[in-house]
C-alpha positions as CSV (number, residue, x, y, z in Angstrom):
1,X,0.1,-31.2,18.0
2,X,-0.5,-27.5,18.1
3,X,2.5,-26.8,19.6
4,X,4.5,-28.8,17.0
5,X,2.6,-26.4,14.4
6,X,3.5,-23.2,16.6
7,X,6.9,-24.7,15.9
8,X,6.7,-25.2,12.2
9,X,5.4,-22.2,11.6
10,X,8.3,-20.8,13.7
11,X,10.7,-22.1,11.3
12,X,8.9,-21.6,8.5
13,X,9.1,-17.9,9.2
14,X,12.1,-17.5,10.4
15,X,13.6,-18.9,7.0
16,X,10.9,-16.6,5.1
17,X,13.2,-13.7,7.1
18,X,16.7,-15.0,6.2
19,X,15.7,-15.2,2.5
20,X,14.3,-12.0,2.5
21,X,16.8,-10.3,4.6
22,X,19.5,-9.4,1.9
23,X,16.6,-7.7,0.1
24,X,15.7,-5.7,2.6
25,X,19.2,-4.6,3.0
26,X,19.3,-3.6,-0.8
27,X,16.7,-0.9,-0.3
28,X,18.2,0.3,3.2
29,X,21.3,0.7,1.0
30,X,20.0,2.1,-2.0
31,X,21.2,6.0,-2.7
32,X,17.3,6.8,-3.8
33,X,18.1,10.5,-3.4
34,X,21.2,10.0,-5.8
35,X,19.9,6.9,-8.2
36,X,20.9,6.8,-11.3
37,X,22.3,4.7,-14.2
38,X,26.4,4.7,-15.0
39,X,27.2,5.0,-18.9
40,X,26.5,2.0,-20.8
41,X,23.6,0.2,-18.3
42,X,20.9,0.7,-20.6
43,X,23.0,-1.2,-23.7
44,X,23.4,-4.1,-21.3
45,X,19.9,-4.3,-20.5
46,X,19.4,-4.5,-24.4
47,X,21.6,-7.2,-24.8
48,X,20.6,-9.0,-21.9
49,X,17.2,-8.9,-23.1
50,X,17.7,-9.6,-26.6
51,X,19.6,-12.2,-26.2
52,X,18.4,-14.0,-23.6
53,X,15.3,-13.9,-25.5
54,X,17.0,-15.8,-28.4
55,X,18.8,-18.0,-25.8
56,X,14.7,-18.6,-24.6
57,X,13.3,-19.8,-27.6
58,X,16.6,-22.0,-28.6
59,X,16.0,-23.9,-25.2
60,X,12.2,-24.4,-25.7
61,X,13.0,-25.5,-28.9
62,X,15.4,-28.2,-28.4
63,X,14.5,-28.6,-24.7
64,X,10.8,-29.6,-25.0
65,X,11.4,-32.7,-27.6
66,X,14.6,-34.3,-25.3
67,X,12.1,-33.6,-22.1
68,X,9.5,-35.9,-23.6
69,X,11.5,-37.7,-25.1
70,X,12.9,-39.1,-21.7
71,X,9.5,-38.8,-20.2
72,X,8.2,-41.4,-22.2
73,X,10.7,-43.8,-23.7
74,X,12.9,-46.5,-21.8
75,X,15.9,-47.4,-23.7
76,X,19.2,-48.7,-23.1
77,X,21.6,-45.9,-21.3
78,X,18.9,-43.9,-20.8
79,X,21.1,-43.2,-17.3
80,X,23.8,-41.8,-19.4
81,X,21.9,-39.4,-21.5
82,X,20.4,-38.0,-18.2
83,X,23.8,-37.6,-17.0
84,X,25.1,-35.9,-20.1
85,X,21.9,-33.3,-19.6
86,X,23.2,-32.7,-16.0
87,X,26.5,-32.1,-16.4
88,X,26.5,-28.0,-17.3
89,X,24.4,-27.9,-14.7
90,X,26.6,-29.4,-12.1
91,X,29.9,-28.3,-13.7
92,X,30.9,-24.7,-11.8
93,X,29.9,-21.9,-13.8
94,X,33.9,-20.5,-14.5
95,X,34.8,-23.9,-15.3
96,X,31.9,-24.5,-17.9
97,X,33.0,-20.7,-19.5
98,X,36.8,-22.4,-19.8
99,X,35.2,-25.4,-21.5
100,X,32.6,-23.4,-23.6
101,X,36.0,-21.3,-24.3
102,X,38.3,-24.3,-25.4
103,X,35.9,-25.6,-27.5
104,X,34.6,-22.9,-29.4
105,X,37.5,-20.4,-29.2
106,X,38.8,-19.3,-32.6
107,X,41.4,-21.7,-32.0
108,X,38.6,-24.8,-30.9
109,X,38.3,-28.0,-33.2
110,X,34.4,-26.7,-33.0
111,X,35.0,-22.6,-33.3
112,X,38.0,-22.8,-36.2
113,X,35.5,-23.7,-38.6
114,X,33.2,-21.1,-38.0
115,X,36.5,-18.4,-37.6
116,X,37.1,-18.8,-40.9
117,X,33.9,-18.2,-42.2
118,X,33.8,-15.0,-39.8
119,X,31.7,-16.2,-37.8
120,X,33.2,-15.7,-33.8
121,X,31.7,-17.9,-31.2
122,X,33.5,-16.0,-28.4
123,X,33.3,-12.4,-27.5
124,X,30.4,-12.0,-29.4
125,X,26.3,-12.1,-30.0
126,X,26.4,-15.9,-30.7
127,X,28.7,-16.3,-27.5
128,X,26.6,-15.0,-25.7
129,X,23.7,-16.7,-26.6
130,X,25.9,-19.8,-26.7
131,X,26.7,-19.7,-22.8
132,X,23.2,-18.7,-22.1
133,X,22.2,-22.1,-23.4
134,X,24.4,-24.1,-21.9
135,X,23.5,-22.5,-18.2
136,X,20.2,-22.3,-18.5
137,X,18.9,-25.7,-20.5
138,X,19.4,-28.2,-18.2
139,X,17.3,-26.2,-15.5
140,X,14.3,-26.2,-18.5
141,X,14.9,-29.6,-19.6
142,X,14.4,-30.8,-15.7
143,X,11.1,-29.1,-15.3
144,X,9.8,-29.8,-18.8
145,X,10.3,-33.9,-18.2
146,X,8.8,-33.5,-15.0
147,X,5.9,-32.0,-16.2
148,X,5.3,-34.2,-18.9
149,X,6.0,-37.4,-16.6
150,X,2.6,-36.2,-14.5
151,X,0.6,-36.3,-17.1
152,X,-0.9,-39.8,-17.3
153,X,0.3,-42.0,-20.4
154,X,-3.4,-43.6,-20.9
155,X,-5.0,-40.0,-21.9
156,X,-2.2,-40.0,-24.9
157,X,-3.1,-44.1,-25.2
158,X,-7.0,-43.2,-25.6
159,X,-6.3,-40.3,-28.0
160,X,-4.5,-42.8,-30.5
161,X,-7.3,-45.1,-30.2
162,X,-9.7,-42.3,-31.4
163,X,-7.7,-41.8,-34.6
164,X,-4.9,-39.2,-33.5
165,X,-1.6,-38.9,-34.6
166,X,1.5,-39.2,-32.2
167,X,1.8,-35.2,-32.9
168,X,-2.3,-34.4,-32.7
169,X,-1.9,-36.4,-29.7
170,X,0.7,-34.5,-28.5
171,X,-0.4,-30.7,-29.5
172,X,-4.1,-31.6,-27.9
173,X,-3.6,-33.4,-24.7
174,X,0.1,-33.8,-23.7
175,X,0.8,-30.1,-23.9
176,X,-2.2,-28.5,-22.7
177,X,-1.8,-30.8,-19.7
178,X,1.7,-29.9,-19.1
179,X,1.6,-26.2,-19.6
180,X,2.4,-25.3,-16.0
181,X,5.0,-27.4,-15.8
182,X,6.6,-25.9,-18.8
183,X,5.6,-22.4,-18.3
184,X,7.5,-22.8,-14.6
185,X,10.6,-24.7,-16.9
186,X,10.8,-21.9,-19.1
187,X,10.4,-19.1,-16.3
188,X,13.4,-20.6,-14.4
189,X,15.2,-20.8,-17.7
190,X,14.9,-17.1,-18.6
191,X,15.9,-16.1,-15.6
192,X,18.7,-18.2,-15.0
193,X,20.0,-17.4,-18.6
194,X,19.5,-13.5,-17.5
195,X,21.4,-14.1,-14.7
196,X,24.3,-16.0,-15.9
197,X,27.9,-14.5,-14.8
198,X,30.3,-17.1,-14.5
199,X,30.1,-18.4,-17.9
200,X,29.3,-15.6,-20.2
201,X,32.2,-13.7,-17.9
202,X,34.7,-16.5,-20.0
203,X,33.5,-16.5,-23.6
204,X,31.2,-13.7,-23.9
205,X,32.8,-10.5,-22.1
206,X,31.9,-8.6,-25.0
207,X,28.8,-7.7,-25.7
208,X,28.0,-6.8,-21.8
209,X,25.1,-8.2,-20.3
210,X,23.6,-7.0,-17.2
211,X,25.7,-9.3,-14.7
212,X,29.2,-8.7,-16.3
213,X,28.0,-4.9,-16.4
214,X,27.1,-5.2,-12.5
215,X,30.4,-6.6,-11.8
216,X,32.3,-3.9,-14.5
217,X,30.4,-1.3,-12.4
218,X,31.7,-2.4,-9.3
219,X,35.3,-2.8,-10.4
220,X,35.0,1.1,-12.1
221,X,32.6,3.3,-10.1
222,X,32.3,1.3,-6.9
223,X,29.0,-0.4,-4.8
224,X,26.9,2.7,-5.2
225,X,26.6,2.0,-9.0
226,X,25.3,-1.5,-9.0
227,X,22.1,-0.7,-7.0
228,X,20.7,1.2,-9.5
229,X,21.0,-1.8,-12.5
230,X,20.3,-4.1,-10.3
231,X,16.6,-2.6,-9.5
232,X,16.6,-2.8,-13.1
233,X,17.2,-6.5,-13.5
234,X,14.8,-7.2,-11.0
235,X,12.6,-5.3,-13.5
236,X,13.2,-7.0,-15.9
237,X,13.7,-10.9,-14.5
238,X,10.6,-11.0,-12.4
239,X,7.6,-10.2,-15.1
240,X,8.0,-13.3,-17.3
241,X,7.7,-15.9,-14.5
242,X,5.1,-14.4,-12.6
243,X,3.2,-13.3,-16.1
244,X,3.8,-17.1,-17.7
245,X,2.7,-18.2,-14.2
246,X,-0.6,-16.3,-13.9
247,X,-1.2,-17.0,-17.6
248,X,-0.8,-20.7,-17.3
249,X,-3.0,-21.4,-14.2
250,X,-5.4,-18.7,-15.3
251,X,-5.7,-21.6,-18.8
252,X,-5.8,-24.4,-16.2
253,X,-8.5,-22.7,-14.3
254,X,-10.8,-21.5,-17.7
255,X,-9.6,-25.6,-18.5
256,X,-8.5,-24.8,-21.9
């Protein structure tokens, strides 16, 4: 026995070292003595963060409804309607920006309308946000149904027999129950949205986020320039899953 623990632990740290490796070779290759932004970084950290803040809330929004909603309802097709919330998620990145692109393009039977009324779903704010969506929902959606599946369906059942709503019920047991679940959700949401290339690369080139930025730098300046932005994304991804994660067990620990 202790030897197959010796063993696991083995294993366990020698994958620990492969995931961390590349990270390691990021500061070993890091110009410190020469770090410094390239023109235009810090307007794609504004949009990145702007927007994938908007992108954020949208998902929440329309996100946390469809989670319960499958959490707690059989119906009839119910397969297909978890299919159809998989699909951007297993669709290749590229391919989803082509789709996102031939739909609402100027020239799309869903973007002509709004082209007329000046309103440009591609290569623009809305576009960006748009593709940020699309990546990133599925991954929040996921967590968000899985949290609410664990918590147990007699606590919302003993709620409505003590003369609360379906939404009291909801806003006073279900969600204070699921928080981590959802706080994880939406942490893996933001920064997947942040990170998105593939798709915002096809319908949203312009404005720049920080990934098409990273790659433009690359292309113009060369692999020296990307280190410096992408200490700054790391910045600026990594506080909002470990501040909703520390916020949402520090709740589950006060049990509020």
């Amino acid at each position: 026995m202790s030897r197959a623990r010796h063993l696991l632990a083995a294993c366990g740290g020698l994958g620990l070292v492969l995931l961390i490796l590349p990270f390691a070779g990021l500061v070993h290759s890091t110009e410190w003595t020469h770090f410094r932004l390239v023109p235009g970084d810090f307007d794609a950290v504004r949009v990145s963060l702007i927007y994938t803040a908007a992108a954020l809330a949208i998902i929440i929004g329309f996100g946390t409804p469809v989670a319960y909603w499958l959490a707690r309802h059989r119906f009839h097709g119910k397969w297909l309607a978890e299919l159809l919330i998989l699909l951007p998620l297993l669709t290749p990145p590229l391919a989803m920006g082509i789709l996102l692109s031939t739909l609402y393009g100027p020239y799309g039977w869903a973007g002509a309308p709004f082209a007329k009324i000046g309103v440009e779903l591609s290569n623009s704010a809305y576009a960006f946000v748009l593709a940020q969506v699309y990546s990133a929902a599925p991954y929040y959606i996921v967590a968000a149904r899985a949290a609410f599946e664990a918590v147990p369906g007699e606590l919302e059942q003993v709620a409505l027999t003590l003369g609360k709503t379906r939404w009291q019920c909801f806003v006073s047991v279900t969600l204070p129950l699921a928080r981590l679940g959802l706080a994880a959700g939406a942490a893996l949401a933001w920064v997947r949205a942040l990170g998105e290339f593939g798709v915002v690369l096809i319908i949203a080139y312009f404005p720049q986020g920080i990934p098409v930025k990273l790659w433009v730098n690359l292309q113009d300046y060369g692999l020296s320039a990307v280190y410096p932005l992408l200490w700054l994304f790391f910045l600026i991804a990594m506080p909002v899953p470990l501040l909703l994660g520390i916020l949402s067990r520090r709740q589950s620990a006060l049990g509020t």
